[in-house]
PDB file of N, CA, C and O in Angstrom:
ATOM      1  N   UNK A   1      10.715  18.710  -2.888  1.00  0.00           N
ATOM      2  CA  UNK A   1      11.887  18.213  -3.575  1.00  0.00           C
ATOM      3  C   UNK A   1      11.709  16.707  -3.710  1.00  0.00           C
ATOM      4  O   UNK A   1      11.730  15.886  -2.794  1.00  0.00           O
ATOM      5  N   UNK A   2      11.505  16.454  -5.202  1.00  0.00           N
ATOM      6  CA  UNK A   2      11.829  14.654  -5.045  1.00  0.00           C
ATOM      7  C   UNK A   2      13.478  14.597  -5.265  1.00  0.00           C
ATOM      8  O   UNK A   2      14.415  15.373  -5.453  1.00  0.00           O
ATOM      9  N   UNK A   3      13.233  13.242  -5.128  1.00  0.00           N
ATOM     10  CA  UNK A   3      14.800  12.181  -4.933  1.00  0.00           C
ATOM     11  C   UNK A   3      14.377  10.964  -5.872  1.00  0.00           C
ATOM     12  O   UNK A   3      13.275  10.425  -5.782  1.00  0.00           O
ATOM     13  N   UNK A   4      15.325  10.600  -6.748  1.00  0.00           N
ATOM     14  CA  UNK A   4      15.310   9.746  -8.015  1.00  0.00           C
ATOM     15  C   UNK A   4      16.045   9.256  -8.194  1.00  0.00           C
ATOM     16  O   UNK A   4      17.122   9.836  -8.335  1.00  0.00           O
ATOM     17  N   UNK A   5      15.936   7.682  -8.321  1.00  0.00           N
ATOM     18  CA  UNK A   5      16.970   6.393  -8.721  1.00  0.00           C
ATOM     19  C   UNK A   5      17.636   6.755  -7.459  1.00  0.00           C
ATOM     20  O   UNK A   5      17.380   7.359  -6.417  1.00  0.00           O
ATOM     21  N   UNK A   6      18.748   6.023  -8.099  1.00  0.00           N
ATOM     22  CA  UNK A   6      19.799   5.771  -6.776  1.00  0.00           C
ATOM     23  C   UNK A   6      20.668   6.504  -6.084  1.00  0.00           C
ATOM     24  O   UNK A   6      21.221   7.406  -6.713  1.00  0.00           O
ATOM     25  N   UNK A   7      21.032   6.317  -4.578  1.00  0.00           N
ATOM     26  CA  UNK A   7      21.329   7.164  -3.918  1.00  0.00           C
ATOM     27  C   UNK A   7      22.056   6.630  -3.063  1.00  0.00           C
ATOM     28  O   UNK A   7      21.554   6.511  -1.945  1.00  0.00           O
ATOM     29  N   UNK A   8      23.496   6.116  -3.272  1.00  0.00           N
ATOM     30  CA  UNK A   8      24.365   4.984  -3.277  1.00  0.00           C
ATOM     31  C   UNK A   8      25.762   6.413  -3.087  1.00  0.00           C
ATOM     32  O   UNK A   8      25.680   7.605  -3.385  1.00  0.00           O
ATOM     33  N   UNK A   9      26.972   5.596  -2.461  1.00  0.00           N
ATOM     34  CA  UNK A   9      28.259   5.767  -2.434  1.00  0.00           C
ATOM     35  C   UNK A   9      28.454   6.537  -3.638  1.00  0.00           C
ATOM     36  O   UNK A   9      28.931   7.665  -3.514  1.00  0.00           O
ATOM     37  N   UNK A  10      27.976   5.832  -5.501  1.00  0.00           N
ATOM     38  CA  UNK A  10      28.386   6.268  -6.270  1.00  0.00           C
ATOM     39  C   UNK A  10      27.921   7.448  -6.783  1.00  0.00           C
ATOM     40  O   UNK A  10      28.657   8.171  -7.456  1.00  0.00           O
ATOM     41  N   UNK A  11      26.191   7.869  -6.415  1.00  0.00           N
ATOM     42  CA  UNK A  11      25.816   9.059  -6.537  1.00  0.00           C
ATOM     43  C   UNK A  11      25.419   9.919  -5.413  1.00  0.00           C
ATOM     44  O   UNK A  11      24.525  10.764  -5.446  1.00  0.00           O
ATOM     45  N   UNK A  12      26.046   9.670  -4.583  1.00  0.00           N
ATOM     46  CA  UNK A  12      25.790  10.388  -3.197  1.00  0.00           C
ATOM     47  C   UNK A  12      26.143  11.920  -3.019  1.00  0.00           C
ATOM     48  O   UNK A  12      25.539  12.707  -2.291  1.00  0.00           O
ATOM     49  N   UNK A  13      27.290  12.210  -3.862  1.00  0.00           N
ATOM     50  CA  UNK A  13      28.131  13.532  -4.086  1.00  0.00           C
ATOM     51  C   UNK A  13      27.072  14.201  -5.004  1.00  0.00           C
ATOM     52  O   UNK A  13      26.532  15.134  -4.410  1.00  0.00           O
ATOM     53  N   UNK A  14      26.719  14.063  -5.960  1.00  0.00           N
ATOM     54  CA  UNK A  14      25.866  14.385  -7.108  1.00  0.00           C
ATOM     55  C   UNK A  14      24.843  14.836  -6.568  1.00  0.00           C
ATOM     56  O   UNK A  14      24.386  15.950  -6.821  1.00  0.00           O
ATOM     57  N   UNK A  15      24.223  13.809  -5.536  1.00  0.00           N
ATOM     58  CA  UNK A  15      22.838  14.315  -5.237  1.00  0.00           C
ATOM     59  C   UNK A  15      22.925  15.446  -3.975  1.00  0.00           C
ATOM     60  O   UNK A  15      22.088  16.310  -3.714  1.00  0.00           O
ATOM     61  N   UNK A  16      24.114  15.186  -3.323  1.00  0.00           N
ATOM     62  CA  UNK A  16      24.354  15.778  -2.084  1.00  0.00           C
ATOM     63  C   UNK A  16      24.351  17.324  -2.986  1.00  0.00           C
ATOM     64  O   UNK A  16      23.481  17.925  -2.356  1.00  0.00           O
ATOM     65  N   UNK A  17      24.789  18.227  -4.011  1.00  0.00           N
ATOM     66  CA  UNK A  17      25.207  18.969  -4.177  1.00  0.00           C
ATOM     67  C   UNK A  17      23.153  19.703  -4.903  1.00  0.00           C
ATOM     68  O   UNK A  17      22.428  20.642  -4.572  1.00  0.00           O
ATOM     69  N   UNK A  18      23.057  18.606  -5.917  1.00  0.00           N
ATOM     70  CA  UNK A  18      21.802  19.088  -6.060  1.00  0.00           C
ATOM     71  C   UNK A  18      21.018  19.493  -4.899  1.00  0.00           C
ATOM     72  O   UNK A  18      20.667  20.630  -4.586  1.00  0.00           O
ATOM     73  N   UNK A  19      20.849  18.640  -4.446  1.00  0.00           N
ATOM     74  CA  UNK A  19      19.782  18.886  -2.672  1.00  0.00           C
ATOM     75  C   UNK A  19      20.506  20.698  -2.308  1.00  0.00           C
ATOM     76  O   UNK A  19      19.831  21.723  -2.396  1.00  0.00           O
ATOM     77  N   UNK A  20      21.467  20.661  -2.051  1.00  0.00           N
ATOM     78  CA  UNK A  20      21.830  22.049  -1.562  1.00  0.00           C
ATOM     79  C   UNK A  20      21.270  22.756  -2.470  1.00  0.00           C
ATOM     80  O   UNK A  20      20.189  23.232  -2.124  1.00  0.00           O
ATOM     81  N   UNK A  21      21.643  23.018  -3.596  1.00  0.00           N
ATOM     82  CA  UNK A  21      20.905  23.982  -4.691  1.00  0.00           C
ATOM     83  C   UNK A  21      19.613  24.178  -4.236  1.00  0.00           C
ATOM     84  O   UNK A  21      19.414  25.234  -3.634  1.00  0.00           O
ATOM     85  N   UNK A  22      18.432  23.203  -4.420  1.00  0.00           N
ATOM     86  CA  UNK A  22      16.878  23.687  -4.188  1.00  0.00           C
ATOM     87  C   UNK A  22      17.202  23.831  -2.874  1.00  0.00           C
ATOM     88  O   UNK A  22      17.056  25.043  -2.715  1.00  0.00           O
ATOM     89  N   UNK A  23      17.534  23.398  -1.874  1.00  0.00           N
ATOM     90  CA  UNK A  23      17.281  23.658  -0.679  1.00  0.00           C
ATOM     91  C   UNK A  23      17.618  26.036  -0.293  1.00  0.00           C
ATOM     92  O   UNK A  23      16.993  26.895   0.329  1.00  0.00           O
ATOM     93  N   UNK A  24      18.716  26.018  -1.008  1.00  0.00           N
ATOM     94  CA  UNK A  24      19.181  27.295  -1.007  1.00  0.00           C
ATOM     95  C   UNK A  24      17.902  28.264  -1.915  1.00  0.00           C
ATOM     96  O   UNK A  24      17.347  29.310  -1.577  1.00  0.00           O
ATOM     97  N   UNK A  25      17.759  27.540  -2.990  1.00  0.00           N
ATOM     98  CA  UNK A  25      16.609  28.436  -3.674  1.00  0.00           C
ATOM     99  C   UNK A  25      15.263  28.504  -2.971  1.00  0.00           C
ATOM    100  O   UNK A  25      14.631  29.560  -3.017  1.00  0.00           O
ATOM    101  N   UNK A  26      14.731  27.337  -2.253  1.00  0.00           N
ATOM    102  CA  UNK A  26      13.989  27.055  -1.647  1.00  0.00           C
ATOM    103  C   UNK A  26      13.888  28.400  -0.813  1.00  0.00           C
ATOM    104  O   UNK A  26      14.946  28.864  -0.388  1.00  0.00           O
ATOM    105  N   UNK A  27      12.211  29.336  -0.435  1.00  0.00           N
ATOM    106  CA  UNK A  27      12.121  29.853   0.575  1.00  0.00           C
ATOM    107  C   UNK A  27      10.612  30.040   1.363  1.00  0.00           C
ATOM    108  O   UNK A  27       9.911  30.949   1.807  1.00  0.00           O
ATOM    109  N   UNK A  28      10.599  28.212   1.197  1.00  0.00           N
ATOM    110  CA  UNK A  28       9.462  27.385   2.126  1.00  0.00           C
ATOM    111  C   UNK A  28      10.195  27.390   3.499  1.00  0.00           C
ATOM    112  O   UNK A  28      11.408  27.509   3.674  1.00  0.00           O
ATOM    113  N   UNK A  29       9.417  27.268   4.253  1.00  0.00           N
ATOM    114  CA  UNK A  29       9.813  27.398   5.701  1.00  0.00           C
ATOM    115  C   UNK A  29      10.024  25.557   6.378  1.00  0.00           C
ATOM    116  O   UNK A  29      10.609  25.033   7.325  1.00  0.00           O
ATOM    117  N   UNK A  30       9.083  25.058   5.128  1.00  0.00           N
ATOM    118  CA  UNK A  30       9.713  23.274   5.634  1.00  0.00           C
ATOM    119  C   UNK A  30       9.456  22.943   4.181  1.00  0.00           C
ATOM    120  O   UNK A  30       8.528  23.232   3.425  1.00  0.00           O
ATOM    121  N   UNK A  31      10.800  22.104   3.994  1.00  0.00           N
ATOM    122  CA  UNK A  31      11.015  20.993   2.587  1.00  0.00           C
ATOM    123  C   UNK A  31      10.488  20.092   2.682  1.00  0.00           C
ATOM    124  O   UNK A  31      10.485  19.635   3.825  1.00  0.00           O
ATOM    125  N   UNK A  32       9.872  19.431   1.801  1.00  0.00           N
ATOM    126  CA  UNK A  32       9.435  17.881   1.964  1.00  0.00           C
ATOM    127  C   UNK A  32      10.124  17.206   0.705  1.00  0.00           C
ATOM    128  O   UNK A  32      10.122  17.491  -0.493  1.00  0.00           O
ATOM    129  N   UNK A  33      10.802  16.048   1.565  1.00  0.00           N
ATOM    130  CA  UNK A  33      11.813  15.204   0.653  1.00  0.00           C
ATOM    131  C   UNK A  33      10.734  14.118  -0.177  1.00  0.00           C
ATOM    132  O   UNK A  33      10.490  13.052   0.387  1.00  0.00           O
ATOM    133  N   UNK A  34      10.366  14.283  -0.949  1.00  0.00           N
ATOM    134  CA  UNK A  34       9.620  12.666  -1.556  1.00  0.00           C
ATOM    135  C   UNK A  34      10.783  11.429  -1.939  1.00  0.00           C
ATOM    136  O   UNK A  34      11.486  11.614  -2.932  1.00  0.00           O
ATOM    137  N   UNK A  35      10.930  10.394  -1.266  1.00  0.00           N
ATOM    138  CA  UNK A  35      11.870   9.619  -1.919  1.00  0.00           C
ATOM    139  C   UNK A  35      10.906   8.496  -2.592  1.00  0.00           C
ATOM    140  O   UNK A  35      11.107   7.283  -2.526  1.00  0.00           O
ATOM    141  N   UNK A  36      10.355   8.820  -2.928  1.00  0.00           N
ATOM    142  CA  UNK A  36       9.220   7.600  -3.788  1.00  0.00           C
ATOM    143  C   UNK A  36       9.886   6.680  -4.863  1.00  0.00           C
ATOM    144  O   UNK A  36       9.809   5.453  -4.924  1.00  0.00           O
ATOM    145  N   UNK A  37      10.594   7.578  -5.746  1.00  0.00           N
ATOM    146  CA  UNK A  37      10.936   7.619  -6.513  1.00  0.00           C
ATOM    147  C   UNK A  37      12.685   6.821  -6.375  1.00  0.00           C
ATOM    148  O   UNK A  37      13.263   6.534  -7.423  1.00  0.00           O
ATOM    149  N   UNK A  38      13.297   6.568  -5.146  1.00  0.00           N
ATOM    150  CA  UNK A  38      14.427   5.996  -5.063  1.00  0.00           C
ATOM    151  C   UNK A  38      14.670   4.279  -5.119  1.00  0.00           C
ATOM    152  O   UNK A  38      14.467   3.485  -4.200  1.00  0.00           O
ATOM    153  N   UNK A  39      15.069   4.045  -6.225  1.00  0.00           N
ATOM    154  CA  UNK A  39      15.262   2.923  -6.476  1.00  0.00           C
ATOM    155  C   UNK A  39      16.392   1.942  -5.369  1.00  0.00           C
ATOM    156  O   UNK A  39      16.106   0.901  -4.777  1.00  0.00           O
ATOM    157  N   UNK A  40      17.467   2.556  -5.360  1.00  0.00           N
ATOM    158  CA  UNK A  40      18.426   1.893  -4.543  1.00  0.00           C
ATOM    159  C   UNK A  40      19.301   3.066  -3.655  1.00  0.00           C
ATOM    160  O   UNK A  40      19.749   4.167  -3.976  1.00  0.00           O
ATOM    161  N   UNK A  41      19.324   2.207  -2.250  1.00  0.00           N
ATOM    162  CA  UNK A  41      19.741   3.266  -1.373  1.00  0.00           C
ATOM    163  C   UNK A  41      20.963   2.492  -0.299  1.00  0.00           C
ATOM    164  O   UNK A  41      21.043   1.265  -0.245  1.00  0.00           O
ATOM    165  N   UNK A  42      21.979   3.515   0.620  1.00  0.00           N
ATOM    166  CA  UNK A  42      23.112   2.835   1.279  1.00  0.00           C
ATOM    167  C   UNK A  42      23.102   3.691   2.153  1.00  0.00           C
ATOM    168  O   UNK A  42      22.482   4.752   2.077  1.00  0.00           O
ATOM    169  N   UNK A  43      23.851   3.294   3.167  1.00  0.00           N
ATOM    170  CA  UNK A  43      24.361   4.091   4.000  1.00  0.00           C
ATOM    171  C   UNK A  43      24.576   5.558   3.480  1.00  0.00           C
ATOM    172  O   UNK A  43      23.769   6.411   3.850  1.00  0.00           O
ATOM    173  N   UNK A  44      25.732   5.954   2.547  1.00  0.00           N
ATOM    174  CA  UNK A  44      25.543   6.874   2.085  1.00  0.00           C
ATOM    175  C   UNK A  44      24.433   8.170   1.744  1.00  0.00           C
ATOM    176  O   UNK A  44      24.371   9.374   1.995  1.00  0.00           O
ATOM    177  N   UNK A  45      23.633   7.176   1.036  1.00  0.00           N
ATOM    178  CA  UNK A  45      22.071   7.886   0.837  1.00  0.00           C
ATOM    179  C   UNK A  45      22.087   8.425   2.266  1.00  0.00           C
ATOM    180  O   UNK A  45      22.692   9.446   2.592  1.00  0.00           O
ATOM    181  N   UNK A  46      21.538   7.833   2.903  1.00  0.00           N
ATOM    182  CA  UNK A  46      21.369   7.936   4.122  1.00  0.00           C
ATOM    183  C   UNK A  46      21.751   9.478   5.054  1.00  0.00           C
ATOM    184  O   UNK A  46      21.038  10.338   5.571  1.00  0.00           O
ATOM    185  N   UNK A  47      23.454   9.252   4.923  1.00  0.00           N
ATOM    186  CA  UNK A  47      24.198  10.405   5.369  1.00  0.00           C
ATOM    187  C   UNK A  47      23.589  11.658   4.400  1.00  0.00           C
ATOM    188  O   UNK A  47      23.272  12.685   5.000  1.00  0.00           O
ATOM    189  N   UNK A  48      23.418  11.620   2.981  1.00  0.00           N
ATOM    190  CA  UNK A  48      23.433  12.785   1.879  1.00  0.00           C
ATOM    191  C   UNK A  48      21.745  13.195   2.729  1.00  0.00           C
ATOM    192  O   UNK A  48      21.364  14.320   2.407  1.00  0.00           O
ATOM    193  N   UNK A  49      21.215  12.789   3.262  1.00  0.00           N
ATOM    194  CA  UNK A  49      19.576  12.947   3.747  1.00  0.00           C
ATOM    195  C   UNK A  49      19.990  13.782   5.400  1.00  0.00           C
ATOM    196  O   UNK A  49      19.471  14.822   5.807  1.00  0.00           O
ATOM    197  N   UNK A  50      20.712  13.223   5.887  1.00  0.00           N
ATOM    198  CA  UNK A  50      21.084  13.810   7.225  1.00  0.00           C
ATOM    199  C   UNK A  50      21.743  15.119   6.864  1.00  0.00           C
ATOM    200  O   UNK A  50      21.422  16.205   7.346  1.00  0.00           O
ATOM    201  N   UNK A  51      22.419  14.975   6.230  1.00  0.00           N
ATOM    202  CA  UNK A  51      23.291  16.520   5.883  1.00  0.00           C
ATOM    203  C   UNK A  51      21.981  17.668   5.755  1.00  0.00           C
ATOM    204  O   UNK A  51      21.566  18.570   6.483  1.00  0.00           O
ATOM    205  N   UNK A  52      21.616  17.152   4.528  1.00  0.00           N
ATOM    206  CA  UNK A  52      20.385  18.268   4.395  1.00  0.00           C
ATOM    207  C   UNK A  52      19.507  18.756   5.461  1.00  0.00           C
ATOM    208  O   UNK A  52      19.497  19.929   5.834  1.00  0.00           O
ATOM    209  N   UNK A  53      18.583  17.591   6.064  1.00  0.00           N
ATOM    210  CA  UNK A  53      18.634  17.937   7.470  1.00  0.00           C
ATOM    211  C   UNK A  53      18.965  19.022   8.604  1.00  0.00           C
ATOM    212  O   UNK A  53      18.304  19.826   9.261  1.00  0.00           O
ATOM    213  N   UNK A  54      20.564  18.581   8.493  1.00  0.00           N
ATOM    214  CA  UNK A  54      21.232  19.963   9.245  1.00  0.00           C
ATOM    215  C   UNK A  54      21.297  20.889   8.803  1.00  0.00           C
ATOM    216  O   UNK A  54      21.330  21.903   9.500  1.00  0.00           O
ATOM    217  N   UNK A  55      21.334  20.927   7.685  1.00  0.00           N
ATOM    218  CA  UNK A  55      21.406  22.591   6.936  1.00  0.00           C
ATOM    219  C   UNK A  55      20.258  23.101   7.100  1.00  0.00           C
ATOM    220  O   UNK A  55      20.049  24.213   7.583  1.00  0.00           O
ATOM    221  N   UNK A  56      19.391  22.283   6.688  1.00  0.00           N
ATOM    222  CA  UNK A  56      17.728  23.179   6.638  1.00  0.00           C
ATOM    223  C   UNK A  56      17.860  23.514   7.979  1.00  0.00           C
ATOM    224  O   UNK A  56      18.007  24.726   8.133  1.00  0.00           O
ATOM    225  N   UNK A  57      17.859  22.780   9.135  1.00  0.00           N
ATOM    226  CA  UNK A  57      18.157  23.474  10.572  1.00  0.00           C
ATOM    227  C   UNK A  57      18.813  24.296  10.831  1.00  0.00           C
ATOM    228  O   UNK A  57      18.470  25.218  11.572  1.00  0.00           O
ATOM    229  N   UNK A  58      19.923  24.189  10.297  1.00  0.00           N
ATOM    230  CA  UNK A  58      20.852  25.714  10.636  1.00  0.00           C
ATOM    231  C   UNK A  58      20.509  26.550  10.478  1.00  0.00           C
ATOM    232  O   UNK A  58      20.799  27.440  11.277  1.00  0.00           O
ATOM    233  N   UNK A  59      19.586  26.867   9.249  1.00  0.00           N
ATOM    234  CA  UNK A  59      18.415  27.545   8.406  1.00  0.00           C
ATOM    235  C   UNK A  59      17.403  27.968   8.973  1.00  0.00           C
ATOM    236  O   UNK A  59      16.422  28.626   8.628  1.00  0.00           O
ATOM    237  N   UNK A  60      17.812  27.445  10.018  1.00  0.00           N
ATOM    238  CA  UNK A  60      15.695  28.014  10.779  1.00  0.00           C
ATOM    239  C   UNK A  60      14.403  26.734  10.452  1.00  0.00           C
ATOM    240  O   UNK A  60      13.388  26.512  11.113  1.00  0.00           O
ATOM    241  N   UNK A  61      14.848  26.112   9.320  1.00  0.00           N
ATOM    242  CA  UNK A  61      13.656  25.586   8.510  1.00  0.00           C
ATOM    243  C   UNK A  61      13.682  24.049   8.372  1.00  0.00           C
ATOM    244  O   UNK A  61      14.602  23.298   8.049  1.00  0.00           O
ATOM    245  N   UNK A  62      12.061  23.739   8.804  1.00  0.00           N
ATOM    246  CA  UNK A  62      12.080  22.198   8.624  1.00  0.00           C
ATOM    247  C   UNK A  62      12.123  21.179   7.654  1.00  0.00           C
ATOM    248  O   UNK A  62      11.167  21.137   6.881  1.00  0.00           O
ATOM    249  N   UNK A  63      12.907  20.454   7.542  1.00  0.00           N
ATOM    250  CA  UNK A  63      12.728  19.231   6.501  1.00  0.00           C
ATOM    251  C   UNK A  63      11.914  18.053   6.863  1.00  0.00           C
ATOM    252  O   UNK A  63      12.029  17.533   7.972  1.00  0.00           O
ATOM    253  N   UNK A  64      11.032  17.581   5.895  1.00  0.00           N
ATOM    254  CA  UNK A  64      10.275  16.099   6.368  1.00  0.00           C
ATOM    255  C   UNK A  64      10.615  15.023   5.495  1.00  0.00           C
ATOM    256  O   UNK A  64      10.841  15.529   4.396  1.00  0.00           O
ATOM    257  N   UNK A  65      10.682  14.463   5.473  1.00  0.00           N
ATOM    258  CA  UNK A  65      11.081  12.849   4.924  1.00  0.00           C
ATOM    259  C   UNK A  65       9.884  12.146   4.765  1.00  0.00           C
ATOM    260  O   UNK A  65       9.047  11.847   5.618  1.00  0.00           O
ATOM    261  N   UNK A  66       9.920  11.810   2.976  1.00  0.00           N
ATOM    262  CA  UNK A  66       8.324  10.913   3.028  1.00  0.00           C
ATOM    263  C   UNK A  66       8.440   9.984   1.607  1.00  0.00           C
ATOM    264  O   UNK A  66       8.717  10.315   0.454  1.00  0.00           O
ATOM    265  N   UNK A  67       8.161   8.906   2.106  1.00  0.00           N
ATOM    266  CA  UNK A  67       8.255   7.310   1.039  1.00  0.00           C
ATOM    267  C   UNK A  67       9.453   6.696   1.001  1.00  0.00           C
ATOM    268  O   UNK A  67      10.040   6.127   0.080  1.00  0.00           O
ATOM    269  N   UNK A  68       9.866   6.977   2.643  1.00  0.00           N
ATOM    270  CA  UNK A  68      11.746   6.498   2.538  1.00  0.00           C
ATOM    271  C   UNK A  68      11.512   4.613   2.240  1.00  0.00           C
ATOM    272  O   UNK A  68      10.690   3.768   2.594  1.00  0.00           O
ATOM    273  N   UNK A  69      12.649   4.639   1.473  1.00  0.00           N
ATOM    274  CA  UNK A  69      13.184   3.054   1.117  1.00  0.00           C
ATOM    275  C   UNK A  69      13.231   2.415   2.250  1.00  0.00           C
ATOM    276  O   UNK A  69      13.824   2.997   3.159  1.00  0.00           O
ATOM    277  N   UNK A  70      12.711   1.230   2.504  1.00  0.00           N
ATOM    278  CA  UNK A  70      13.028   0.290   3.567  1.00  0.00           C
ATOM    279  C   UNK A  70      14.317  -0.107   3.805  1.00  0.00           C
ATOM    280  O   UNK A  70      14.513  -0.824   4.786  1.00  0.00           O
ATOM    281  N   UNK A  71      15.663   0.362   2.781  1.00  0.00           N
ATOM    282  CA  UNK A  71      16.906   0.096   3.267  1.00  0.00           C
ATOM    283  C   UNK A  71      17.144   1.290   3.887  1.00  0.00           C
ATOM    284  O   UNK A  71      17.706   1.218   4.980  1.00  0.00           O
ATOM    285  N   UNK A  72      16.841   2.437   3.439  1.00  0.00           N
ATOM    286  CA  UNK A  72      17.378   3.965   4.501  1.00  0.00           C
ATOM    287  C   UNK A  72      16.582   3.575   5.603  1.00  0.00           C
ATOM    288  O   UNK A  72      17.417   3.853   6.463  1.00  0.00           O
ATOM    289  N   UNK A  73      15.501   3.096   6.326  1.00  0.00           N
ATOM    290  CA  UNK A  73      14.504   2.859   7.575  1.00  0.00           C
ATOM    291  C   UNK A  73      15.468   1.930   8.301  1.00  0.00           C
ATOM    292  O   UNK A  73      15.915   2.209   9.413  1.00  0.00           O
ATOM    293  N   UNK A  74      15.741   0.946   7.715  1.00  0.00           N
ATOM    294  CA  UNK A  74      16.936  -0.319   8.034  1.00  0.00           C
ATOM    295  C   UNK A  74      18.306   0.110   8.736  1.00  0.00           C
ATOM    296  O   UNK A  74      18.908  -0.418   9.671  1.00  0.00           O
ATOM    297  N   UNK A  75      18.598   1.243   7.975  1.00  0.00           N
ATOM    298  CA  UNK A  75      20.283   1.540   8.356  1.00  0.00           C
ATOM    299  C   UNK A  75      20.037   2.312   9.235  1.00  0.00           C
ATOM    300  O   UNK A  75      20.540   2.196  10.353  1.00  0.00           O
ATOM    301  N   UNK A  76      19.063   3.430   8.850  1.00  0.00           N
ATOM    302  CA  UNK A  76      18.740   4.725  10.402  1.00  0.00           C
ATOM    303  C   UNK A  76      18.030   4.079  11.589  1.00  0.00           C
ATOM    304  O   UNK A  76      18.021   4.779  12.602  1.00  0.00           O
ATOM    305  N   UNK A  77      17.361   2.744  11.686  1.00  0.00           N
ATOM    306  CA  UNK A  77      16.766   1.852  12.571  1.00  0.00           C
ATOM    307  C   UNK A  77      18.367   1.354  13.676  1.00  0.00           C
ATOM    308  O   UNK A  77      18.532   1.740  14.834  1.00  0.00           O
ATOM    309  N   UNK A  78      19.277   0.501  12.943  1.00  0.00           N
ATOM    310  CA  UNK A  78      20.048  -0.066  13.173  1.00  0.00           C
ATOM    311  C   UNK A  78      21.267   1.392  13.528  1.00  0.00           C
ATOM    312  O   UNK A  78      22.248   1.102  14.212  1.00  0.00           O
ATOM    313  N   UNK A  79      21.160   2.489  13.162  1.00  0.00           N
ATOM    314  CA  UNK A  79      21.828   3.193  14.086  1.00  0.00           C
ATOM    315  C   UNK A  79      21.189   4.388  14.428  1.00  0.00           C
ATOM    316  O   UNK A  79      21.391   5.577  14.180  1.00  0.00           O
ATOM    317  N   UNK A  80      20.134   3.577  15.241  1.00  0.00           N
ATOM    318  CA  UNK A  80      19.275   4.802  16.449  1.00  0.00           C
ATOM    319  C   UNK A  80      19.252   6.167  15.740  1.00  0.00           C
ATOM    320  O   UNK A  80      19.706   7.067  16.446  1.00  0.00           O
ATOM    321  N   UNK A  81      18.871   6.508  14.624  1.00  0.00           N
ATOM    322  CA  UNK A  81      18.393   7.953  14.436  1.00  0.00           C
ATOM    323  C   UNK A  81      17.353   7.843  13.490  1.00  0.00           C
ATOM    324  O   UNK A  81      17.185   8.822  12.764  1.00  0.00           O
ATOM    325  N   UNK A  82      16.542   6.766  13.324  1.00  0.00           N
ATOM    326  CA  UNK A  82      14.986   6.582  12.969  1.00  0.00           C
ATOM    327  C   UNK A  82      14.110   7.864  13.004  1.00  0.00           C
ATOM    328  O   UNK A  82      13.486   8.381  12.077  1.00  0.00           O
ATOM    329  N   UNK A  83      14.212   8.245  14.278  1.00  0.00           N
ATOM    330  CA  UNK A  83      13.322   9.423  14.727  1.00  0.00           C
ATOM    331  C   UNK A  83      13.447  11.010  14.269  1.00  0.00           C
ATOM    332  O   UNK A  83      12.622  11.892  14.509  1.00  0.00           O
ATOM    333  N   UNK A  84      15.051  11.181  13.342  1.00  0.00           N
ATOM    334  CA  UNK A  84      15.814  12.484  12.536  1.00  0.00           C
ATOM    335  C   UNK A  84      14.802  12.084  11.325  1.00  0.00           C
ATOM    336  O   UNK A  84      14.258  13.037  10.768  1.00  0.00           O
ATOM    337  N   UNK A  85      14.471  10.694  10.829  1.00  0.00           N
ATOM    338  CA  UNK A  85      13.484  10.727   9.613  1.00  0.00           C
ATOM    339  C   UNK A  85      12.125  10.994   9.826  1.00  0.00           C
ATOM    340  O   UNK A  85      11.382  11.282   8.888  1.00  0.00           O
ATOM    341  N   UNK A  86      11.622  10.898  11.357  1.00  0.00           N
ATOM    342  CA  UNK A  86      10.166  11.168  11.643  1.00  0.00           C
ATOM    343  C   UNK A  86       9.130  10.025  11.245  1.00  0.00           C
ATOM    344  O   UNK A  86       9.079   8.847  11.600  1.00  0.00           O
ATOM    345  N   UNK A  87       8.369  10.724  10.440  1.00  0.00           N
ATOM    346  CA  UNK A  87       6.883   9.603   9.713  1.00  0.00           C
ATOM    347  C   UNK A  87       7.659   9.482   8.732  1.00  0.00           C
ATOM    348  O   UNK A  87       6.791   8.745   8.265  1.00  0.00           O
ATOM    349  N   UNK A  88       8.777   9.482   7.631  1.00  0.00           N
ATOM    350  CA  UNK A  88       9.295   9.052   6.439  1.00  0.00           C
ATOM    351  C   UNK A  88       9.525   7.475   6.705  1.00  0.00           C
ATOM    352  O   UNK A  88       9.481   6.697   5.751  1.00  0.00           O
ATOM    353  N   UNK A  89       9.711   7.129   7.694  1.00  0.00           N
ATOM    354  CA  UNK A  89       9.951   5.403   7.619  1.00  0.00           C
ATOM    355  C   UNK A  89       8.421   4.977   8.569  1.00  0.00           C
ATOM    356  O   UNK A  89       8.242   5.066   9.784  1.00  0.00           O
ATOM    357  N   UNK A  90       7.605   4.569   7.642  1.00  0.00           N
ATOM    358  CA  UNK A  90       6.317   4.230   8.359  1.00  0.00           C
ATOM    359  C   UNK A  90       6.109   2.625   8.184  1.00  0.00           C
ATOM    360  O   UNK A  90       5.126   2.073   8.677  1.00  0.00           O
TER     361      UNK A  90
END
């Protein structure tokens, strides 16, 4: 699954709802998030990435995080859950 442009307060709902979709169609046993492609990111972003997360877990199934923005590394750094992103903040 990639992640594209921004991923902000203002499109956080939008993307939060897409992500569920593939994640539900999805029946890989681990997702890999590419955020390569994310131009601008917030706290928000942030949370819409954790959610998924838990779901794929609830799920049985792993999610990985990879080419995270140095502002999502920044905000999950600054509140101790760095390590829920894994190798995505390198």
């Amino acid at each position: 699954m990639a992640v594209r442009g921004v991923l902000t307060f203002e499109t956080a709902c939008r993307a939060h709802e897409a992500g569920l979709k593939i994640i539900a169609a999805s029946q890989a046993p681990e997702i890999e998030v590419d955020c390569a492609a994310v131009s601008e990111s917030d706290s928000a972003g942030l949370a819409v990435l954790l959610n998924w997360l838990a779901i794929a877990r609830r799920n049985h199934r792993q999610m990985r995080f990879t080419h995270l923005p140095a502002t999502l590394c920044a905000v999950a750094r600054i509140s101790e859950i760095e390590g829920l992103l894994a190798a995505g903040c390198s």
